[in-house]
Structures are given as structure tokens and as C-alpha cells.
C-alpha positions in Angstrom: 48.1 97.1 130.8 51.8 96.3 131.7 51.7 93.7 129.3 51.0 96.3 126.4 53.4 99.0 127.4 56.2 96.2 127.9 55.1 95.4 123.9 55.1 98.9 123.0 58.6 99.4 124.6 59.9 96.1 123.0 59.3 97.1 119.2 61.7 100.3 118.8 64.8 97.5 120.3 63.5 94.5 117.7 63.3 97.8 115.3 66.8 99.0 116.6 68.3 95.3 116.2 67.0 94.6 113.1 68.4 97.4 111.7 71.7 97.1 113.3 71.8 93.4 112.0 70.7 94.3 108.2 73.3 97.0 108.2 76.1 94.8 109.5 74.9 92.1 106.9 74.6 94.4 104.2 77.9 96.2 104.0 79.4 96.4 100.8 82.6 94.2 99.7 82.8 95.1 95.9 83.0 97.5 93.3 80.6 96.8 90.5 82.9 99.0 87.9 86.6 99.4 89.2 88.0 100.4 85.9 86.0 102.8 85.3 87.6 106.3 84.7 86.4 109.3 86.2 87.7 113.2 86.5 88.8 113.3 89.9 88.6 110.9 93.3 87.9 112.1 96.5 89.1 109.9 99.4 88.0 110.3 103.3 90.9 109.9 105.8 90.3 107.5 108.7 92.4 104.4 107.9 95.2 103.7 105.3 93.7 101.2 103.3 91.7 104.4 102.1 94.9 106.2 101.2 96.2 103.4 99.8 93.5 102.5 97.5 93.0 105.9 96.2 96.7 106.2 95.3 96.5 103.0 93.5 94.0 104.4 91.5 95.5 107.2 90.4 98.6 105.3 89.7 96.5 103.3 87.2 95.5 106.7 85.8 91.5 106.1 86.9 91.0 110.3 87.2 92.9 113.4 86.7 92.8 114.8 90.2 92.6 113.4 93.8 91.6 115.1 96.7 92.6 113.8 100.0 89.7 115.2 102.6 89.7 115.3 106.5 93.9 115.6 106.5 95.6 117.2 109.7 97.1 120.7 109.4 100.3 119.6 110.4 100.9 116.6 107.9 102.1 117.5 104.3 102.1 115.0 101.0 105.3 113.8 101.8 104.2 112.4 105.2 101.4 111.0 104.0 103.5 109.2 100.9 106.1 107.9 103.1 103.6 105.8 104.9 102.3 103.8 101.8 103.2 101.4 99.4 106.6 102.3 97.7 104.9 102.2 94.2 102.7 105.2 95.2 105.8 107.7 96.2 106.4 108.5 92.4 102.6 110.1 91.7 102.7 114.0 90.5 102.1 115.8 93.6 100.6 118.4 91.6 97.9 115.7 90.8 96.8 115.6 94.6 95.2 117.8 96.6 94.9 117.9 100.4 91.7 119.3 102.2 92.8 120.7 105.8 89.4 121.9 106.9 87.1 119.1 107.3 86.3 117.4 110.5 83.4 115.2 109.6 81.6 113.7 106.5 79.4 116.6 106.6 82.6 118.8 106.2 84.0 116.5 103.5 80.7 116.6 101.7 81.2 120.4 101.7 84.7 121.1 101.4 84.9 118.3 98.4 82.0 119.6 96.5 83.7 123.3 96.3 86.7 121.7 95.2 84.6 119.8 92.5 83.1 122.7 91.2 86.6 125.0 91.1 88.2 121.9 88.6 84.7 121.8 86.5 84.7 117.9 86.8 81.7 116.1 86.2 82.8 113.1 87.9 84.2 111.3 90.7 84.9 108.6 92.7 84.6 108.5 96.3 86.6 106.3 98.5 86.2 105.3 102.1 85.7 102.1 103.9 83.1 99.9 103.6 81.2 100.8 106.5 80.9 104.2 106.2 80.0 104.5 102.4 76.4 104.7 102.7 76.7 107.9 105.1 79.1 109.6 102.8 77.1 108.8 99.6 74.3 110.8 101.5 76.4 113.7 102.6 78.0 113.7 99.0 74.5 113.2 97.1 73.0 116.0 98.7 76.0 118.4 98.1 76.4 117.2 94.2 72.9 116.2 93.1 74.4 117.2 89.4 77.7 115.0 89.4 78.5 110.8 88.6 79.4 109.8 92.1 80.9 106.4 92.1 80.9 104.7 95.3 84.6 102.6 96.1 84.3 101.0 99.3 86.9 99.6 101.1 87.2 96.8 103.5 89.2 97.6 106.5 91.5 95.2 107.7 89.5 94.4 110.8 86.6 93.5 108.7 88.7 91.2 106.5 88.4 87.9 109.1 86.0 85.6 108.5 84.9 85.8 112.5 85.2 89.9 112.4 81.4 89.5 114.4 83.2 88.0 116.9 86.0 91.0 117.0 84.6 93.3 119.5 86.6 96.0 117.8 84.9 95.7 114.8 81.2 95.3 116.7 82.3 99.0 118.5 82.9 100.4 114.7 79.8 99.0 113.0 77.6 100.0 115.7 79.2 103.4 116.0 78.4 104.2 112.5 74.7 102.7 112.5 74.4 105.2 114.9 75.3 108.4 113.2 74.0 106.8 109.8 70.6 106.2 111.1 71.1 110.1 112.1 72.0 111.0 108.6 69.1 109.5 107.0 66.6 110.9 109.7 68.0 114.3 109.0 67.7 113.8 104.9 64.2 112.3 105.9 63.0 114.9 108.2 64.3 118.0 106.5 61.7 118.9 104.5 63.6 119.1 101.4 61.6 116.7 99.4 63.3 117.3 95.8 64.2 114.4 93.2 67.7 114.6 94.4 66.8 113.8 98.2 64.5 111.3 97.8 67.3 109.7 95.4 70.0 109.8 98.4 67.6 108.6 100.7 66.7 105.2 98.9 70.5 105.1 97.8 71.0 104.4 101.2 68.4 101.9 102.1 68.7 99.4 99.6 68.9 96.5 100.6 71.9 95.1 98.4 75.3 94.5 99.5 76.8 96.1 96.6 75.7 99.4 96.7 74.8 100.8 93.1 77.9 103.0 92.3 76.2 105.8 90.1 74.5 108.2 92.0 73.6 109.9 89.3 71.2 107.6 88.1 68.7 107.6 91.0 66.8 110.7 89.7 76.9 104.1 104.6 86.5 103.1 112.9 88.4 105.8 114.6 92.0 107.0 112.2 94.9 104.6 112.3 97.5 107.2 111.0 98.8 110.8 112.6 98.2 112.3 109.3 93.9 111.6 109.3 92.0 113.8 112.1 89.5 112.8 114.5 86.5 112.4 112.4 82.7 111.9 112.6 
């Protein structure tokens, strides 16, 4: 009798492990289409490899609009500019946008799909790191089941060492975000809302490919580093 219940108990942690390992091993590295233009890009605060990237890719005129999500109310686009790469300091500020009100990648999901919707774009690219791009493809999938979402991870700089497993740092973040990922999922799983659009976000975010597929559309996952970026979720 012990013997069972000590098996029954055993199976959620090799479950739990499992999990933890495949979405460690999983996370994706690349961008299947980087030149790929779109109307606008969306970027989550919460490192400033994010920024960074996103500014890039407007300079390289990859979308009309950008919308910087999750800033703090007391940072303005010069702030933000002054702490990037010098080549980024001459962009339109009229081109970027900054969203003061979200919190969390629930919030961003929100906030960024009314500010989708206002423009009329059809289009976007979403940037955040690596780890946290499956999450916020489900957060964003749900809240624009109608607009080309393409997914632009990037790697954080704590992920970039060949022995990051052994970084325990970098452990903390990825297990952090397994965490409120597997929480995501459950809650797209579990709500009841089984239309085509759901079930799409919900297999988006299980496959198990380390490139993620970076059209949305088509289906019919560390704490901030910069003053500017608020606590998030």
C-alpha cells in the first residue's frame, strides 16, 4: 500500500521534471524569417537586449510603428534611447510608442492589442526573450486571434554561455517562467473556451521544436535589468 502511494506521489515530480527539462531544452534561439516586414512591433520590457533588438529593427525599417509595453511612468523616450546603442538615438520618436499601464504579459497582451487595433495594422512582430516567448505568444494569440503575429525571441545574455545550466541565475529564471507558463496553458486549457483560435495558442505552445513557428496566424513561452522596465510577471 505504501509502496503504491509513494508511486502515485512520484509521477506528478518525474511529470514536473520532465517538463521543466523539455522546456529548458526547447527554448528557442532563432528566428525562422528576420527580414520579414511587418506593420508594427511590439516589444516587452524586462532586459535590454529586448529594447535593443526591437530598435534595430526599426532602424532597418522592418514595420511602421513600435510599441514599447510594460515601461515605468517615470521613464520618457529619451531615457530609454540614452541607454542603447548610439545607432538607435536617431529613430523618429513619433514612430515609437510607449505603454505605461502594463504590469504583466497578461496586461501587455491587452494593452498591445488595443493599440493594434487603434493603428488598423494587420501585423506584428513581438519581441521578448527567449524564455518567455511561448507565454506571451499565448497571451497575444488569445487577445489577436485575427492578426500575423511573428514570434522574435531573444537570447538574454545569461543564456548566451555555453554552461548557462550551470549558472544558477539562469536555473532561477527558467524555472520561474515554467512556472507561470505551465499556469498560462492550464488557464487557456481549462477555460472552457474551446474555439479554433484557443486550441491554436494552445498547441502553439507545446510543440516540441526549438524554433517556435513564427506565424500565429497560421494555426487555425528574468527579473528587468534597466530602471526604465517595471516589475513584471
Amino acid at each position: 500500500m505504501y509502496r503504491f502511494i509513494a508511486c502515485l506521489l512520484l509521477v506528478p515530480a518525474f511529470l514536473y521534471i520532465g517538463g521543466l527539462v523539455w522546456f529548458g531544452m526547447t527554448l528557442p534561439t532563432k528566428v525562422s524569417n528576420p527580414f520579414q516586414k511587418t506593420d508594427a512591433i511590439v516589444v516587452l520590457t524586462g532586459g535590454v537586449d529586448r529594447i535593443d533588438t526591437a530598435l534595430d529593427l526599426m532602424r532597418h525599417h522592418r514595420a511602421q510603428k513600435l510599441l514599447i509595453s510594460g515601461v515605468n511612468p517615470q521613464t520618457t523616450l529619451k531615457d530609454i534611447l540614452a541607454t542603447v546603442s548610439v545607432a538607435h538615438q536617431n529613430l523618429k520618436p513619433s514612430d515609437i510608442d510607449l505603454d505605461y499601464r502594463s504590469d504583466n504579459t497578461f496586461e501587455n497582451a491587452q494593452q498591445a492589442a488595443r493599440w493594434i487595433r487603434e493603428h488598423h495594422f494587420r501585423s506584428v512582430r513581438l519581441v521578448t526573450a527567449h524564455y518567455h516567448i511561448r507565454r506571451s505568444l499565448l497571451e497575444f494569440f488569445q487577445t489577436l486571434p485575427d492578426i500575423e503575429i511573428i514570434a522574435h525571441p531573444v537570447v538574454p545574455r545569461i543564456f548566451q554561455k555555453k554552461e548557462w545550466i550551470q549558472d544558477f541565475g539562469a536555473v532561477a529564471v527558467l524555472c520561474r517562467e515554467y512556472h507561470k507558463y505551465m499556469g498560462v496553458l492550464l488557464r487557456h486549457i481549462w477555460s472552457g473556451n474551446n474555439s479554433i483560435q484557443n486550441v491554436g495558442a494552445v498547441v502553439l505552445a507545446i510543440r516540441l521544436v526549438p524554433v517556435l513557428p513564427v506565424r500565429c496566424a497560421d494555426i487555425a513561452a528574468h527579473p528587468p535589468s534597466s530602471d526604465f522596465e517595471k516589475r513584471r510577471v
